[in-house]
Biotite code that builds the C-alpha atoms (Angstrom):
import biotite.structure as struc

atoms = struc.array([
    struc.Atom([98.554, 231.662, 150.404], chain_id="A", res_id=1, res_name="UNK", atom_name="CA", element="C"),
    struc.Atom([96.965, 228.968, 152.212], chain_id="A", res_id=2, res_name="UNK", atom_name="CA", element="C"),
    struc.Atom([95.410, 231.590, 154.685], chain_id="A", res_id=3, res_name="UNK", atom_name="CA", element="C"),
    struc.Atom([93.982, 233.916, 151.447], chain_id="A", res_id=4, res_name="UNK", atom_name="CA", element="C"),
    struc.Atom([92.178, 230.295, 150.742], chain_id="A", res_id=5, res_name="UNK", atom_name="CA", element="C"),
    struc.Atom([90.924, 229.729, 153.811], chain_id="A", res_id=6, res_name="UNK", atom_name="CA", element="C"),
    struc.Atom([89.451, 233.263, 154.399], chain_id="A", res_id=7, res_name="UNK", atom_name="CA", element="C"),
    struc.Atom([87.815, 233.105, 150.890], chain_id="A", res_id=8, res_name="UNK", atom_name="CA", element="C"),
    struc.Atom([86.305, 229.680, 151.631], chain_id="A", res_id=9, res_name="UNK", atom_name="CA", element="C"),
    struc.Atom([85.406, 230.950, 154.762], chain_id="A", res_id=10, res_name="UNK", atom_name="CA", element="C"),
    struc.Atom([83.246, 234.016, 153.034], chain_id="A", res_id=11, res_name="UNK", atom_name="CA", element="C"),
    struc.Atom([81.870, 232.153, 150.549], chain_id="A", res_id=12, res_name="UNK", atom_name="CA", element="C"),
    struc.Atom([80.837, 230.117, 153.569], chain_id="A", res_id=13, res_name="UNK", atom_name="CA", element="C"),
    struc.Atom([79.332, 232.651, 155.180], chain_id="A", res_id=14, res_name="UNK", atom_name="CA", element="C"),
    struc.Atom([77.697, 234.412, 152.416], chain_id="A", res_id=15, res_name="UNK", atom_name="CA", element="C"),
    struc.Atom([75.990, 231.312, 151.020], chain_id="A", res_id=16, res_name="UNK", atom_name="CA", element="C"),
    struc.Atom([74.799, 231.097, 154.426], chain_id="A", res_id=17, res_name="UNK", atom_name="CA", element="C"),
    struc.Atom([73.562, 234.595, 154.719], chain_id="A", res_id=18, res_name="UNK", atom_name="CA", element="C"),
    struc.Atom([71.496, 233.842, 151.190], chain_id="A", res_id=19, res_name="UNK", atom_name="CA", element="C"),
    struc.Atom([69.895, 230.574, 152.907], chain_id="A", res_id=20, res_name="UNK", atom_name="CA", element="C"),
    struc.Atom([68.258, 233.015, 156.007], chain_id="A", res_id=21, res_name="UNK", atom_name="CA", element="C"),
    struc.Atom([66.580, 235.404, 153.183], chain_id="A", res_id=22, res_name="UNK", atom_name="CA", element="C"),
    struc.Atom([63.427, 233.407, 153.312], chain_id="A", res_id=23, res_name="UNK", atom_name="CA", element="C"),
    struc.Atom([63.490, 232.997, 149.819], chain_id="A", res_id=24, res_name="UNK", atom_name="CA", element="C"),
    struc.Atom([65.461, 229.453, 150.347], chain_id="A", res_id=25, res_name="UNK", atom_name="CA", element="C"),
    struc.Atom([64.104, 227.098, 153.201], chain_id="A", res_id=26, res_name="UNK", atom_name="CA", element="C"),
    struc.Atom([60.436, 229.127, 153.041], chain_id="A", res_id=27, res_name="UNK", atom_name="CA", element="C"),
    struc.Atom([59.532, 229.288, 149.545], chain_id="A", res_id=28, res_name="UNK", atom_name="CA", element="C"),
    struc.Atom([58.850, 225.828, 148.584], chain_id="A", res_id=29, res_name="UNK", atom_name="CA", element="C"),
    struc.Atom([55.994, 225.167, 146.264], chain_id="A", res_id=30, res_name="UNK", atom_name="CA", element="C"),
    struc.Atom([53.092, 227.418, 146.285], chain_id="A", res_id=31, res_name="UNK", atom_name="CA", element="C"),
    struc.Atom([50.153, 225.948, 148.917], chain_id="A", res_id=32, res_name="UNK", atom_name="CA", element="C"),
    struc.Atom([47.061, 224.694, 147.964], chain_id="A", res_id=33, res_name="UNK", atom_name="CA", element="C"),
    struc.Atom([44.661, 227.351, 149.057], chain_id="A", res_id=34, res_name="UNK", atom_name="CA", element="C"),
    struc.Atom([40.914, 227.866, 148.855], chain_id="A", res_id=35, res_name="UNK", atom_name="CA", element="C"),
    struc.Atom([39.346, 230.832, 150.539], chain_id="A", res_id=36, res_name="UNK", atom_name="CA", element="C"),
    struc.Atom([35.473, 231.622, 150.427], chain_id="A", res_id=37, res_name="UNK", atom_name="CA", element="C"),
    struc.Atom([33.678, 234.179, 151.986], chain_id="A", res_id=38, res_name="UNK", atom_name="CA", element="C"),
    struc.Atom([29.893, 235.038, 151.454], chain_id="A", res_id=39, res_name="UNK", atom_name="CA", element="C"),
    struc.Atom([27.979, 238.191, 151.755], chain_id="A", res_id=40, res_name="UNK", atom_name="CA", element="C"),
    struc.Atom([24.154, 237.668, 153.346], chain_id="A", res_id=41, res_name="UNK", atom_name="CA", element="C"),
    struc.Atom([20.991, 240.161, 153.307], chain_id="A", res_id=42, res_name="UNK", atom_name="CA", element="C"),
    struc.Atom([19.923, 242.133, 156.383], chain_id="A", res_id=43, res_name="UNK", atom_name="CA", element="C"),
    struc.Atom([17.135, 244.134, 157.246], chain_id="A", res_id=44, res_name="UNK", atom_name="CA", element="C"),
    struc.Atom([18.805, 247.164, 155.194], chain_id="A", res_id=45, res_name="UNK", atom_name="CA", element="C"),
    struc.Atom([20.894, 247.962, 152.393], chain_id="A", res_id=46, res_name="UNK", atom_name="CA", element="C"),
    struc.Atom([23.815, 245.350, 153.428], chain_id="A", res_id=47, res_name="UNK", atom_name="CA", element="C"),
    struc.Atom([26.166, 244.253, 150.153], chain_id="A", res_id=48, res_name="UNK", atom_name="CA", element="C"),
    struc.Atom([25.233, 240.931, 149.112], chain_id="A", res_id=49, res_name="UNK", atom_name="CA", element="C"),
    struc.Atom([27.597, 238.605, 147.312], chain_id="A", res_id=50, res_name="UNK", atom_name="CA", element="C"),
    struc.Atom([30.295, 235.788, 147.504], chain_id="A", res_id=51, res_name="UNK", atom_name="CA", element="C"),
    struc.Atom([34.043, 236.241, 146.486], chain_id="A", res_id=52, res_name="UNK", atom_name="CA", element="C"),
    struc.Atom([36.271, 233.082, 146.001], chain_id="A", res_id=53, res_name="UNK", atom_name="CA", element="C"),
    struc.Atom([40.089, 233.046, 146.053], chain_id="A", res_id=54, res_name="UNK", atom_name="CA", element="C"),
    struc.Atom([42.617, 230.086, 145.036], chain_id="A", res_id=55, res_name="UNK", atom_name="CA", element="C"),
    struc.Atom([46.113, 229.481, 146.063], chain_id="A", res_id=56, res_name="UNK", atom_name="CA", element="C"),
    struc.Atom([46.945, 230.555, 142.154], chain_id="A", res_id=57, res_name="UNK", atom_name="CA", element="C"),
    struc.Atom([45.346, 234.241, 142.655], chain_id="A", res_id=58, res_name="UNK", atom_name="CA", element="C"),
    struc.Atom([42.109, 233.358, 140.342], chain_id="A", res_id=59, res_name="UNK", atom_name="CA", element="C"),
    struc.Atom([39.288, 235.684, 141.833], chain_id="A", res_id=60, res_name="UNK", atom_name="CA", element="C"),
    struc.Atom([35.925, 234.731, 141.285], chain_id="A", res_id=61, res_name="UNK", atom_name="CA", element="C"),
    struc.Atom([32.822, 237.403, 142.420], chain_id="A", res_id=62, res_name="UNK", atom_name="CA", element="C"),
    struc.Atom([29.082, 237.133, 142.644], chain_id="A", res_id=63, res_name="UNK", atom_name="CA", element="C"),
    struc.Atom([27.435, 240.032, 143.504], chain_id="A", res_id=64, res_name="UNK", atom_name="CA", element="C"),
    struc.Atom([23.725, 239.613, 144.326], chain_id="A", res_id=65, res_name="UNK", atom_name="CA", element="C"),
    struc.Atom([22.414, 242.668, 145.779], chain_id="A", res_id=66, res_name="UNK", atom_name="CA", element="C"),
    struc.Atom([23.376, 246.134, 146.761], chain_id="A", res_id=67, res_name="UNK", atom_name="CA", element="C"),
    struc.Atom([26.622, 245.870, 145.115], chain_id="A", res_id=68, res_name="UNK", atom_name="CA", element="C"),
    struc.Atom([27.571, 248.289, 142.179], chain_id="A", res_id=69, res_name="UNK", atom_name="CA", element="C"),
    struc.Atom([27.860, 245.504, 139.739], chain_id="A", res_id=70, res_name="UNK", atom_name="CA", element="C"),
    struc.Atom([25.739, 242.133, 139.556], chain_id="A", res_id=71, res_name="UNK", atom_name="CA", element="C"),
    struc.Atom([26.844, 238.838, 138.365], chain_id="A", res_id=72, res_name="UNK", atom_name="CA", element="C"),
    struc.Atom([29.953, 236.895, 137.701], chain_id="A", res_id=73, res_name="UNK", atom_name="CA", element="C"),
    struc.Atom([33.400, 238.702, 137.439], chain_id="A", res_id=74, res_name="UNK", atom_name="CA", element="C"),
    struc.Atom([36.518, 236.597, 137.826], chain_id="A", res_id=75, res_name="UNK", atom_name="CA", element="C"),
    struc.Atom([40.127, 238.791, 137.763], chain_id="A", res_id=76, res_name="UNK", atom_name="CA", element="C"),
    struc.Atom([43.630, 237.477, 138.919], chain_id="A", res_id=77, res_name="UNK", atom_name="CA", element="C"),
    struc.Atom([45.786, 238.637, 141.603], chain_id="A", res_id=78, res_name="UNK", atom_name="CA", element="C"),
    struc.Atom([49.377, 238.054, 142.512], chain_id="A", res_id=79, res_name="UNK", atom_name="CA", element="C"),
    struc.Atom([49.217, 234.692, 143.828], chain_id="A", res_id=80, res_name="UNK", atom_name="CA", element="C"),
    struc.Atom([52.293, 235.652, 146.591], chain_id="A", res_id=81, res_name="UNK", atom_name="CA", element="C"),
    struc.Atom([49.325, 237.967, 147.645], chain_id="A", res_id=82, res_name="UNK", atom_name="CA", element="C"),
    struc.Atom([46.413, 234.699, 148.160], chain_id="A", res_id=83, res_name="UNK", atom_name="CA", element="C"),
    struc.Atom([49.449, 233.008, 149.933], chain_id="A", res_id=84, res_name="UNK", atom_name="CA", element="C"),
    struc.Atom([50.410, 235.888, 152.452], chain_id="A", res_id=85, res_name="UNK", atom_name="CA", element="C"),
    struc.Atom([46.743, 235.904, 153.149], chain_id="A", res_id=86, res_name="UNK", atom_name="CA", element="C"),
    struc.Atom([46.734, 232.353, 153.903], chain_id="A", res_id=87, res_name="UNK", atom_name="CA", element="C"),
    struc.Atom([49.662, 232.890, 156.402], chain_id="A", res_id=88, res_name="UNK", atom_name="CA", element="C"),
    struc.Atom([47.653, 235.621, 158.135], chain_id="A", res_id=89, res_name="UNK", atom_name="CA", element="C"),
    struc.Atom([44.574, 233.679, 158.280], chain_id="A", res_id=90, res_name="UNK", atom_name="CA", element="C"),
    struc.Atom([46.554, 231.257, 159.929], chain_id="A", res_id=91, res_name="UNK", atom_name="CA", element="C"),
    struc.Atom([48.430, 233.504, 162.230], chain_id="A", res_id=92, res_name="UNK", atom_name="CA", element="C"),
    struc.Atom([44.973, 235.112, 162.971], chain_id="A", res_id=93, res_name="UNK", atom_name="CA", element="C"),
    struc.Atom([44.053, 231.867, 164.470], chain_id="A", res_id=94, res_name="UNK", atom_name="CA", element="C"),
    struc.Atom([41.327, 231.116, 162.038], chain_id="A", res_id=95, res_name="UNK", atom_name="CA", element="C"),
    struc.Atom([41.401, 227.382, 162.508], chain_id="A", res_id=96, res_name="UNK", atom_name="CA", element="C"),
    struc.Atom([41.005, 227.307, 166.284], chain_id="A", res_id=97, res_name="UNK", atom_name="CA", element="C"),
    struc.Atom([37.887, 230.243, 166.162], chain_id="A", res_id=98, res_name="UNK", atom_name="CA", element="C"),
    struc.Atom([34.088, 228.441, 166.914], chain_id="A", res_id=99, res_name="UNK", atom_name="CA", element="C"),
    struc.Atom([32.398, 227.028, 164.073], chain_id="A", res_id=100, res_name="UNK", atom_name="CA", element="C"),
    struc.Atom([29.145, 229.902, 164.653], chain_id="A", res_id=101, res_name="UNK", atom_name="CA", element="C"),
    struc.Atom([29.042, 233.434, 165.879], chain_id="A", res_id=102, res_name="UNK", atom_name="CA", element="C"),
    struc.Atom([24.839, 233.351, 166.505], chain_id="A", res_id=103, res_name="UNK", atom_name="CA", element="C"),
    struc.Atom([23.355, 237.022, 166.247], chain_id="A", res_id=104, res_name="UNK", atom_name="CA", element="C"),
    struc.Atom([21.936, 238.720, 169.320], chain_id="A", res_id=105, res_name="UNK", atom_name="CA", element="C"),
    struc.Atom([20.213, 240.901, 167.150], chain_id="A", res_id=106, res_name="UNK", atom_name="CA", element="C"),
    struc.Atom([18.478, 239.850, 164.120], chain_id="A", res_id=107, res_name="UNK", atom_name="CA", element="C"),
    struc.Atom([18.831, 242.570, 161.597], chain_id="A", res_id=108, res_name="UNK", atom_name="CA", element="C"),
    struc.Atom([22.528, 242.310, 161.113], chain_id="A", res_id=109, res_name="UNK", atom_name="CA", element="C"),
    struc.Atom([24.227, 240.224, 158.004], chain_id="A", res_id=110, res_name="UNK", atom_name="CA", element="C"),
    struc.Atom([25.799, 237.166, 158.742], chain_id="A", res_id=111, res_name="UNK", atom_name="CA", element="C"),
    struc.Atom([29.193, 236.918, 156.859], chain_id="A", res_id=112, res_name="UNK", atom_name="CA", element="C"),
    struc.Atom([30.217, 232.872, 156.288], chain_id="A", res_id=113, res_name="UNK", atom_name="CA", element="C"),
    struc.Atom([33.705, 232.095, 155.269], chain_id="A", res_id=114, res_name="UNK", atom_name="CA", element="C"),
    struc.Atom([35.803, 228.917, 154.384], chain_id="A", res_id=115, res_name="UNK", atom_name="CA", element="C"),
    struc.Atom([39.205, 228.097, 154.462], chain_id="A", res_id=116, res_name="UNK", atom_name="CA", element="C"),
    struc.Atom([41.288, 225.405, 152.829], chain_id="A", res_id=117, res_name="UNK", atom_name="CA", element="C"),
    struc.Atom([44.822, 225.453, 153.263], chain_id="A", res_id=118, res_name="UNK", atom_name="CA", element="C"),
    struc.Atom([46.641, 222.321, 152.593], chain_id="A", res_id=119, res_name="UNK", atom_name="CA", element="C"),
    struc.Atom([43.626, 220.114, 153.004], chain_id="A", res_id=120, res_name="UNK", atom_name="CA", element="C"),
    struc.Atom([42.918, 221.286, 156.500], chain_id="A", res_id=121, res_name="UNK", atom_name="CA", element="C"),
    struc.Atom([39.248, 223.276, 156.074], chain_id="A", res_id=122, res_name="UNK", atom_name="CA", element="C"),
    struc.Atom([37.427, 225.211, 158.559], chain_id="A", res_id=123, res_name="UNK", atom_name="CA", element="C"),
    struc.Atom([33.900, 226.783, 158.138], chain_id="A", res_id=124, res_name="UNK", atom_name="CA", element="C"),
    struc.Atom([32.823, 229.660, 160.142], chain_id="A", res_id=125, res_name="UNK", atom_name="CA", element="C"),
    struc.Atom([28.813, 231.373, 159.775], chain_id="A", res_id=126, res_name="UNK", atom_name="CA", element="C"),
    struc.Atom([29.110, 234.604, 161.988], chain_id="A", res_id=127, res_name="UNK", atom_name="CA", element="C"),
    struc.Atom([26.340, 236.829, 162.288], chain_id="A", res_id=128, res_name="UNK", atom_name="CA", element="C"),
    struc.Atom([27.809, 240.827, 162.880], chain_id="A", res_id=129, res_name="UNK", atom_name="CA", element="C"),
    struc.Atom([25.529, 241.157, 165.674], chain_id="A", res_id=130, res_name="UNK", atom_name="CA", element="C"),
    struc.Atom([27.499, 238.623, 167.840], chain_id="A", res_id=131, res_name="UNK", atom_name="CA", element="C"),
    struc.Atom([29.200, 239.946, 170.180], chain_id="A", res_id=132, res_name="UNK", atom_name="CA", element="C"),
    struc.Atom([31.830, 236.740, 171.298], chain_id="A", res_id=133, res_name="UNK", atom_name="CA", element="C"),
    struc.Atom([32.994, 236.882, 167.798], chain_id="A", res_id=134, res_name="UNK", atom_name="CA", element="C"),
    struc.Atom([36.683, 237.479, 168.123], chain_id="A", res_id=135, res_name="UNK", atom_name="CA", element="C"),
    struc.Atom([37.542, 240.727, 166.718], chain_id="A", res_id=136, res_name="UNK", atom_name="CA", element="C"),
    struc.Atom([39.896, 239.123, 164.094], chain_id="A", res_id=137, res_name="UNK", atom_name="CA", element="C"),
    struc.Atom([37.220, 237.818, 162.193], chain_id="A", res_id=138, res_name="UNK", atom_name="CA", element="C"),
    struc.Atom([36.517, 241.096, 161.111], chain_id="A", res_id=139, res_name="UNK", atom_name="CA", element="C"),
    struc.Atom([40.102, 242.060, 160.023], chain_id="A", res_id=140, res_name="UNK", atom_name="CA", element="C"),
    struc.Atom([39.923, 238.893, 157.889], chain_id="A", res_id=141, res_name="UNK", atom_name="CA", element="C"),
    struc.Atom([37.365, 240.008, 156.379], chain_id="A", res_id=142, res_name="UNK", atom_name="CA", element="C"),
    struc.Atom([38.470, 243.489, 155.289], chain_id="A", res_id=143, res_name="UNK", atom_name="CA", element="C"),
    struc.Atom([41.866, 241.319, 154.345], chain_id="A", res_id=144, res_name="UNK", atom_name="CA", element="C"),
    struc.Atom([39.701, 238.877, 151.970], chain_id="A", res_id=145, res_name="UNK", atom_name="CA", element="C"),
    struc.Atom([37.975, 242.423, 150.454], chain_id="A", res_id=146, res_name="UNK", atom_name="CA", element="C"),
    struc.Atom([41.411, 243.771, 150.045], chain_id="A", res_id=147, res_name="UNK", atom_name="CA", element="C"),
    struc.Atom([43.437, 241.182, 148.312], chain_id="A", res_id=148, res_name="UNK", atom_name="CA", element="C"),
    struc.Atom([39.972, 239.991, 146.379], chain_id="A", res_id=149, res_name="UNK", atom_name="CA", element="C"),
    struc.Atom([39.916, 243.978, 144.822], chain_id="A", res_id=150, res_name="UNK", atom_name="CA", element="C"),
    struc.Atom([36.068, 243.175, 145.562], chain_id="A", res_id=151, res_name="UNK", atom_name="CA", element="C"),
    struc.Atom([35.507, 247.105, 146.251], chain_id="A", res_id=152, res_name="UNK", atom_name="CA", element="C"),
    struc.Atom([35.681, 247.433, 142.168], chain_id="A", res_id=153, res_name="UNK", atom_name="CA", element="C"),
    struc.Atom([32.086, 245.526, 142.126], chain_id="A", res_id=154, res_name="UNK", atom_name="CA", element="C"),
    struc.Atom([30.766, 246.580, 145.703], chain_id="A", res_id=155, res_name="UNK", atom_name="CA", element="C"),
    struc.Atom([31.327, 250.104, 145.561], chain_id="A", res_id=156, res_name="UNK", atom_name="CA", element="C"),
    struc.Atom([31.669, 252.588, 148.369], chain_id="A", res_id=157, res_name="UNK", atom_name="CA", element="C"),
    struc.Atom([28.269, 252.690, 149.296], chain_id="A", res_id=158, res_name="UNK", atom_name="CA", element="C"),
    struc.Atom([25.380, 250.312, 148.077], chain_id="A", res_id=159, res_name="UNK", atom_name="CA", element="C"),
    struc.Atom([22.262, 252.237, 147.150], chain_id="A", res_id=160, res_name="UNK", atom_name="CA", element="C"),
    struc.Atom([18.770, 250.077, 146.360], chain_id="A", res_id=161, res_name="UNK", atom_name="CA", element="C"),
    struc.Atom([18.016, 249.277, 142.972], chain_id="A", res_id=162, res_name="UNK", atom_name="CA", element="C"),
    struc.Atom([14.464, 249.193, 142.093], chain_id="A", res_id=163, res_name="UNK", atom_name="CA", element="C"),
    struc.Atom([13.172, 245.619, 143.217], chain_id="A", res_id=164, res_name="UNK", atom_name="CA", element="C"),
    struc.Atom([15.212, 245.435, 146.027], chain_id="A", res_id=165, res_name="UNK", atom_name="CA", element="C"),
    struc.Atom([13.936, 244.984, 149.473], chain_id="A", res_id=166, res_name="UNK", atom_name="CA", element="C"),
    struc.Atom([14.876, 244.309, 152.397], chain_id="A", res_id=167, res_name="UNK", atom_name="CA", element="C"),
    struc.Atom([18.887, 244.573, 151.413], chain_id="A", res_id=168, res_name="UNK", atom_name="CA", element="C"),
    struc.Atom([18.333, 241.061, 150.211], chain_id="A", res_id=169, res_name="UNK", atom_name="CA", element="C"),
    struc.Atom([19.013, 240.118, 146.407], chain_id="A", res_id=170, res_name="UNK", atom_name="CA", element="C"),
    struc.Atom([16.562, 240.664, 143.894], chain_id="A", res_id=171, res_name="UNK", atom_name="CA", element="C"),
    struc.Atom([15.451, 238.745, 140.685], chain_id="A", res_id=172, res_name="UNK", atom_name="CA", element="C"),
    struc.Atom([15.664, 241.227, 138.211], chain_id="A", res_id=173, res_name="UNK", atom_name="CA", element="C"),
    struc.Atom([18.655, 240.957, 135.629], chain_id="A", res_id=174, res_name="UNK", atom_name="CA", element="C"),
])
């Protein structure tokens, strides 16, 4: 008898420890406060110009500006585990110990700035696409922001000009 005991105790043991390693224990902990930015600018062409915000609860905010299939505000809401995985691959990325600018040696490319809060630690980074010491992560993080922002549903597939526009920068017209 006493050995049935101690074997149960002993898998109950080991099972509530095999339920602690799951992540879903020691990880999880409250959601983190998260703020991610990242903003669109003109070029010399037909470049998409607009600003998407995220927030550590999965509110989505757009602006599109110019060359973008739709114009204006547009919030949505995503899963908010997705805005936190995103966080944890910004981080992993190395997004916090990248340079501060990414100056263009060319001078018709966009420049693409993003922000970063995660926890109260911020980091701002203005890259131009034309710079080549830009670490090639930067990029991925971008199509990641795009991807978990839905932001293709307002930018489209491929921006065409609208009349008034010029330049690929935004135009005044409604």
């Amino acid at each position: 008898m006493r050995s049935t005991v101690g074997v149960i105790a002993a898998r109950l043991a080991l099972a509530i420890g095999v339920a602690g390693c799951t992540g879903k224990g020691a990880d999880a902990g409250p959601p983190r406060t998260v703020s991610i930015t990242m903003e669109r600018t003109p070029c010399y062409g037909s470049c998409p110009v607009y600003r998407i915000d995220l927030d550590g609860s999965g509110k989505v905010s757009y602006e599109g500006r110019g060359f973008v299939k739709e114009r204006g505000r547009r919030e949505v809401t995503v899963p908010a585990a997705e805005v936190q995985a995103l966080a944890k691959e910004i981080e992993s990325a190395g997004y916090f110990t990248f340079r501060d600018h990414y100056p263009p040696n060319a001078t018709d490319n966009p420049t693409v700035i993003t922000s970063v809060s995660i926890d109260g630690k911020t980091k701002r980074i203005e890259h131009n696409l034309s710079a080549r010491s830009a670490p090639a992560a930067l990029e991925a993080l971008y199509r990641r922001i795009d991807e978990v922002a839905g932001s293709r549903q307002w930018v489209g597939d491929s921006p065409t000009p609208r009349p008034g526009e010029k330049g690929g920068g935004p135009d005044t017209a409604p």
